[in-house]
C-alpha positions, 0 to 999 in steps of 0.5 A, a space after each residue: 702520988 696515991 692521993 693526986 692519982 685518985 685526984 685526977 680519976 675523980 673527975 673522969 669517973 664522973 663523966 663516965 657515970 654522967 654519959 652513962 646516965 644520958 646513954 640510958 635516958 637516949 635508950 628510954 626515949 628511944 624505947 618511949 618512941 618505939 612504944 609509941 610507933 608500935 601502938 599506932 601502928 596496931 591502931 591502924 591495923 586494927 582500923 584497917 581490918 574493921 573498915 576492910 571487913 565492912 567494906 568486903 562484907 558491904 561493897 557487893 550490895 552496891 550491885 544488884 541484878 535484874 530481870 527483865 521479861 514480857 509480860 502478859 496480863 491475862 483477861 482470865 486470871 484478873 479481876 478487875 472489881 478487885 485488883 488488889 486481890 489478883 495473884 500477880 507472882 503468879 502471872 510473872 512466874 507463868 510469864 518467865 517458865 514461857 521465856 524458859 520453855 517449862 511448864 508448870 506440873 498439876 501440883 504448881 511446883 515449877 511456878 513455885 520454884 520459878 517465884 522463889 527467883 524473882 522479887 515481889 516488886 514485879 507484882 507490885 508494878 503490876 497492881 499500879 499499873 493497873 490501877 493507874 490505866 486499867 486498859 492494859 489488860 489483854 495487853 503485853 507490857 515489859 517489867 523489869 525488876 530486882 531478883 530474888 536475893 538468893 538469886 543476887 547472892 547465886 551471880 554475887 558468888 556468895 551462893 555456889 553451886 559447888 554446895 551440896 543441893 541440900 545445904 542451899 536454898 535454891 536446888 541446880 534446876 533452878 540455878 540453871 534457869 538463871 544461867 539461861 536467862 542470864 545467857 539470854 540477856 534477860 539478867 542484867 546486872 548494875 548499880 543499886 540504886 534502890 538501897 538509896 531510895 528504898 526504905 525497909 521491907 520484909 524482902 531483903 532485895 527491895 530493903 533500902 536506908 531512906 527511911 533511916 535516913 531520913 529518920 536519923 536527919 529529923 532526929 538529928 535536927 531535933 537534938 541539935 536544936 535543944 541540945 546546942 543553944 541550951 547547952 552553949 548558954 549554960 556554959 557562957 553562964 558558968 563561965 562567965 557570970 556564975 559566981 564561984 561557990 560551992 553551989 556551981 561546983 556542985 553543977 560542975 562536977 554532976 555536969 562532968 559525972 553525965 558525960 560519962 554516964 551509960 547512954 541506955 541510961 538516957 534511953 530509961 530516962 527518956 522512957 519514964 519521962 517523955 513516954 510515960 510522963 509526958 506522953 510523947 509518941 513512941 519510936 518517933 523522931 521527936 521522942 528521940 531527938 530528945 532523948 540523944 538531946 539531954 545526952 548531948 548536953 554535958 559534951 556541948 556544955 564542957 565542950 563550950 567552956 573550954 573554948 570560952 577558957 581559951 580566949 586570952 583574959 586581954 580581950 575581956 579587959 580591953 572590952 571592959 576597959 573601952 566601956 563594953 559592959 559585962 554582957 557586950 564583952 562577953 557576946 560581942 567579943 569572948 563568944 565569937 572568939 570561942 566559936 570555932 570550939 563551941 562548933 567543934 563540940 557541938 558537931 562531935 556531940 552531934 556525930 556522936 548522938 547520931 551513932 547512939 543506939 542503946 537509948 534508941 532501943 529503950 524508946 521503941 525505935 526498934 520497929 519494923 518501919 517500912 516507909 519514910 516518917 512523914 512527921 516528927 511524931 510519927 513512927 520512925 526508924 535510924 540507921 543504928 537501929 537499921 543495922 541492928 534489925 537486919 543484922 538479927 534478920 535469918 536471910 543472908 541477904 541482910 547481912 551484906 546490907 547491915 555491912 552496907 547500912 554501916 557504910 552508910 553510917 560512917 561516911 555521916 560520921 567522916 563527913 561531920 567530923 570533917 566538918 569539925 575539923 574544917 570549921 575550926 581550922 577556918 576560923 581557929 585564931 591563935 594568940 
């Protein structure tokens, strides 16, 4: 009785420990997925306020405030054998105290208080002006131009008057005056058009990304044209045609050691090689393109294998076998097969050359540039580079356009990678 009682409770103790043990297995799995969640939710949280930082701290350089006022050039304070020379702030500074109703004191304070408000940019659109019809003098012509940035800052909020006089940069005389003049319908605010089509500069209201634009896209297109049909062909080659020995291990593994190697590496490399070697120009698009090209390579190389390892070994037989030499079989058919990956990596290469700044620094493209490269030698400046520089900058304007520079930067990066992503889906070929 005792022996088929412990019979019959072998089997139901097994079951129990059985669904005990598959209880525990749910509640780890279940634990694996709360992980999981948990992890990519702080993910997004941490997305969130970074993009939302930058955006917040960014948005508001979108929006720019301008002045417009009567201006009359006087005869007697321009001298025309020497335009260049002629004190024009001035001149719009007496044209504003008339639209006040102030006049300037024996010591020019109240022209100076007055320039502190408007940009330089009005005296600048005198000057060409002038040059271009030198019969506007005597006459009374219309400007309109940016504020000076404490000023923009005064009707973006971020200056108020709430602050002690003594901790801001423009004392409650003046912030009166721009009440009164935006009162009158002189101030007006509007879109920034300026920030697209300004390149940098000393006054932070007149500071745009043009220039680093367009220095990040000749870069770009340098690195892209080495980096790419280089790093593709030597990939085929390893692939396909390199014999597999000790030799091409060797390459493979330094191949794979300089993806991961610091990028300001790259920039040390680009400076005694290209620079002192090989003497090409400093800060230029050329020497930079360069540089993020031989830091591109290992990504577009190993990038370019794996899309070549995908393509089913049938597709080389069957060219093999129809009498496709080595050559066709891997041009006429592996390749284009693999070409939605050997594009994905080159276009995340690219993205991920284009956000570089560390080898940048090492090879002098930390200048202050104020214009748009006219060449790929020529002196030049990135939009990485652009919002190191005006983050270090003391004024406080050059903080929002730094936030704003790396919207800018982003929106390239989303865009390319999207691209990446659009490319392979179009063209991916599943087997």
């Amino acid at each position: 009785m005792t022996d088929a009682t412990r019979g019959a409770a072998g089997p139901r103790q097994t079951l129990s420990a059985a669904e005990a043990r598959l209880k525990k297995r749910h509640r780890a799995e279940r634990l694996f997925k709360a992980q999981g969640l948990a992890a990519i939710i702080v993910a997004m949280i941490f997305l969130v306020v970074l993009v939302g930082r930058i955006v917040t701290q960014g948005y508001s350089t979108l929006e720019t405030h301008t002045l417009s006022v009567p201006v009359y050039l006087n005869p007697e304070r321009i001298d025309t054998s020497d335009l260049s020379g002629v004190n024009y702030d001035y001149i719009v500074a007496e044209a504003v105290m008339a639209k006040l109703g102030v006049q300037d004191d024996d010591f020019g304070t109240i022209s100076t208080k007055v320039q502190d408000l408007i940009s330089r940019d009005f005296g600048f659109q005198i000057l060409n002006k002038l040059k271009a019809d030198p019969a506007l003098i005597g006459q009374t012509i219309t400007l309109k131009g940016p504020l000076k940035a404490d000023a923009d800052l005064y009707f973006k909020g971020e200056l108020k008057r709430s602050t002690d006089e003594g901790d801001r940069k423009l004392d409650n005389q003046q912030l009166d005056w721009l009440d009164k003049l935006k009162n009158d319908g002189a101030i007006t605010s509007g879109f920034n058009v300026g920030f697209f089509t300004h390149s940098d500069s000393t006054e932070p209201e007149q500071a745009g990304v043009l220039g680093a634009v367009v220095g990040s896209a000749m870069m770009l297109l340098i690195t892209a044209l080495i980096s790419v049909p280089v790093g593709v062909m030597a990939a085929v080659y390893l692939e396909e045609f390199a014999p597999k020995n000790r030799w091409t291990d060797i390459i493979e593994v330094n191949i794979n050691n300089l993806a991961a190697v610091p990028s300001i590496v790259y920039g040390l490399l680009g400076l005694a090689l290209f620079i002192n070697w090989l003497n090409v120009p400093r800060g230029s698009p050329l020497v930079g393109g360069l540089v993020l090209a031989l830091m591109a390579l290992p990504t577009v190389i190993i990038a370019t294998r794996s899309a070549l390892k995908a393509v089913p070994p049938s597709i080389r037989e069957a060219a093999l076998g129809v009498g496709a030499s080595k050559t066709q079989t891997v041009f006429h058919h592996v390749l284009p097969l693999a070409m939605p990956g050997v594009m994905t990596g080159a276009i995340l290469s690219l993205a991920h050359a284009l956000g570089e700044t560390a080898p940048l620094l090492m090879i002098g493209m930390v200048s202050f540039v104020p214009g748009v490269p006219e060449g790929f030698t020529s002196a030049a400046t990135v939009l990485p580079v652009q919002v190191f520089i005006w983050e270090n900058a003391s004024e406080r304007a050059f903080h929002e356009r730094t936030a704003a520079a790396i919207m800018v930067l982003l929106v390239f990066m989303i865009v390319m990678n999207a691209l990446a992503v659009i490319l392979r889906r179009r063209f991916e070929r599943r087997w």
